[in-house]
C-alpha positions as a printed Julia matrix, in Angstrom:
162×3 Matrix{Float64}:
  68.76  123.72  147.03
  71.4   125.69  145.38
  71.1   126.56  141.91
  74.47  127.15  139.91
  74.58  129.44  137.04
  74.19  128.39  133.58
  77.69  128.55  132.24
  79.12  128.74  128.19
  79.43  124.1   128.46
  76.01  123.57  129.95
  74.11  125.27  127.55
  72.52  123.16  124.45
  74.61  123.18  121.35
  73.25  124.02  117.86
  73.39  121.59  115.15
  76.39  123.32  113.72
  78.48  123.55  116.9
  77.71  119.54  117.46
  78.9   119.07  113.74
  82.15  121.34  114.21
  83.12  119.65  117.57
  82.71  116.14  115.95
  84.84  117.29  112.98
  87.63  118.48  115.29
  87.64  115.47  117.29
  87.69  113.3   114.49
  91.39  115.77  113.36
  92.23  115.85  116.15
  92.35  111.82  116.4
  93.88  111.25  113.54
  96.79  113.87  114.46
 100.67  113.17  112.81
  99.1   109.92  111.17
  97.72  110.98  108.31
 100.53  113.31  107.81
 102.73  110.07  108.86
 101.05  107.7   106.53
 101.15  110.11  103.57
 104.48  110.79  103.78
 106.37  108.82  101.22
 103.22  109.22   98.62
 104.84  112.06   96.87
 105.55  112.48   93.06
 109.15  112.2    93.35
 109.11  109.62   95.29
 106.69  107.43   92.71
 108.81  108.76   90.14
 111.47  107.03   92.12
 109.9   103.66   92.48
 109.2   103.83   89.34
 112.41  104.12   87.69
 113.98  101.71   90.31
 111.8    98.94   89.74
 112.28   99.42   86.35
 115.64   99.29   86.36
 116.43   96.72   88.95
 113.26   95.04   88.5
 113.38   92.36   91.35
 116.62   92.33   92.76
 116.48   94.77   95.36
 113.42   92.59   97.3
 116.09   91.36   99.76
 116.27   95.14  101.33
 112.69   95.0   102.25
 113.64   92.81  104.98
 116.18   95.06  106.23
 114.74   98.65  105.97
 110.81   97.38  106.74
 111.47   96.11  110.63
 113.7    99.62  111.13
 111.24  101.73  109.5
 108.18  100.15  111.47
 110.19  100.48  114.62
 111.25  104.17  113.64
 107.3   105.19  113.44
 106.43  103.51  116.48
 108.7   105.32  118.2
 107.37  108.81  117.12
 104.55  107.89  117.29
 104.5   106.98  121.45
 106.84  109.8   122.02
 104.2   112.25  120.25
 101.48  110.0   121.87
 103.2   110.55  125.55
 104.42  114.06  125.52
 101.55  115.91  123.57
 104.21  117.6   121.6
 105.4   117.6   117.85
 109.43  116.38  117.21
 111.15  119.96  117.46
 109.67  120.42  121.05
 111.0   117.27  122.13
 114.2   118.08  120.81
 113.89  121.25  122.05
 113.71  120.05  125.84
 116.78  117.81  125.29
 118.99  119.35  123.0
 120.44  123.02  122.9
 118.99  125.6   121.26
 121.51  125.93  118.76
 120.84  122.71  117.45
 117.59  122.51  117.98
 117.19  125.36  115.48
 119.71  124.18  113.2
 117.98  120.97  113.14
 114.63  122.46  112.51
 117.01  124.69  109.69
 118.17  121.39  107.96
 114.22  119.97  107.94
 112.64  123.07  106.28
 115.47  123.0   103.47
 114.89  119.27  103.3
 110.92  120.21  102.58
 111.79  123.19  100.22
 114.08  120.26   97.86
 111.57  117.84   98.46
 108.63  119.82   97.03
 110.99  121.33   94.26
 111.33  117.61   92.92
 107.83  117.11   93.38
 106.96  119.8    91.16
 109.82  118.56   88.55
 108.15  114.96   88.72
 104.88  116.33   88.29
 106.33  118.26   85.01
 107.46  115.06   83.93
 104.58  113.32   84.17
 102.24  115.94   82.29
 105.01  115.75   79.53
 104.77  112.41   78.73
 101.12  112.66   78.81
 100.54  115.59   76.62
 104.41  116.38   75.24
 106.12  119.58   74.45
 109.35  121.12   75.46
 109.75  120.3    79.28
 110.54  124.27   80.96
 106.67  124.62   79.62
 105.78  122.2    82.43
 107.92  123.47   85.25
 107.74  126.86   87.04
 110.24  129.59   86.91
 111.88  128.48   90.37
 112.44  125.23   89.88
 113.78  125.56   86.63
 116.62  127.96   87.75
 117.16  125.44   90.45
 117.59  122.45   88.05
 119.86  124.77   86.07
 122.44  125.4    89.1
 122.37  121.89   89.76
 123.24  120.92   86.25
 125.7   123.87   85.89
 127.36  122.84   89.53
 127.72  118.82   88.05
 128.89  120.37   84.55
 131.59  122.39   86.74
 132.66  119.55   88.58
 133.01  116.71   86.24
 135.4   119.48   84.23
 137.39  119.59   87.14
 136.58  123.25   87.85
């Protein structure tokens, strides 16, 4: 009978290699859906809600039926393409699409990221000064008060007609 070496995967695990293994399966299971599911639970985007529904209180319901269907269908979608090909979104654009675009699409999403955590950081500020009060730049950090203050100077320009 022929006995076959020992190799790294036959040999007993510790305690802490069975724990780390379990941990990374369980990550590795839950993949883009947590990052999926959290998506929309941003500050700026409860700040958001919150000033719609307070504005338009109920009258906007009727768009749930329209946006709900497309945005379950949207997530299915990415989710069987992910599921499928093993790879993330720019990858599969990346096998279909120029390079060119490709990287100019993966351009547009990291500005789309950098505006989207600027206004979560402003919504954030806004929320800790209603809580506590004070003057509202002591809230916000240096960047994302010089941002606010192009955006406000660019509208100020504008509506002047300059």
């Amino acid at each position: 009978m022929k006995r076959w070496p020992r190799t790294e995967a036959a040999r007993p695990k510790t305690r802490a290699e069975a724990a780390e293994n379990d941990t990374a399966s369980f990550a590795s299971r839950l993949g883009p859906g947590l990052i999926t599911g959290a998506a929309d639970d941003d500050p700026s985007g409860i700040a958001t809600y919150s000033q719609a529904g307070a504005q338009f209180r109920f009258s906007l319901v009727w768009t749930l039926f329209l946006t709900m269907p497309l945005m379950i269908g949207i997530q299915m979608l990415s989710a069987r393409v992910g599921f499928v090909t093993g790879e993330g979104l720019a990858a599969n654009i990346g096998k279909m699409c120029p390079r060119w675009l490709t990287l100019g699409l993966v351009a547009l999403l990291v500005v789309a990221n950098t505006i989207n955590i600027a206004a979560d950081l402003a919504a954030m500020a806004e929320a800790v000064k209603l809580l506590a009060g004070g003057p509202h730049p002591l809230y916000v950090s240096p960047s994302v008060r010089s941002a606010s203050a192009r955006k406000s100077g660019s509208r100020t320009n504008a509506a002047c007609g300059s």
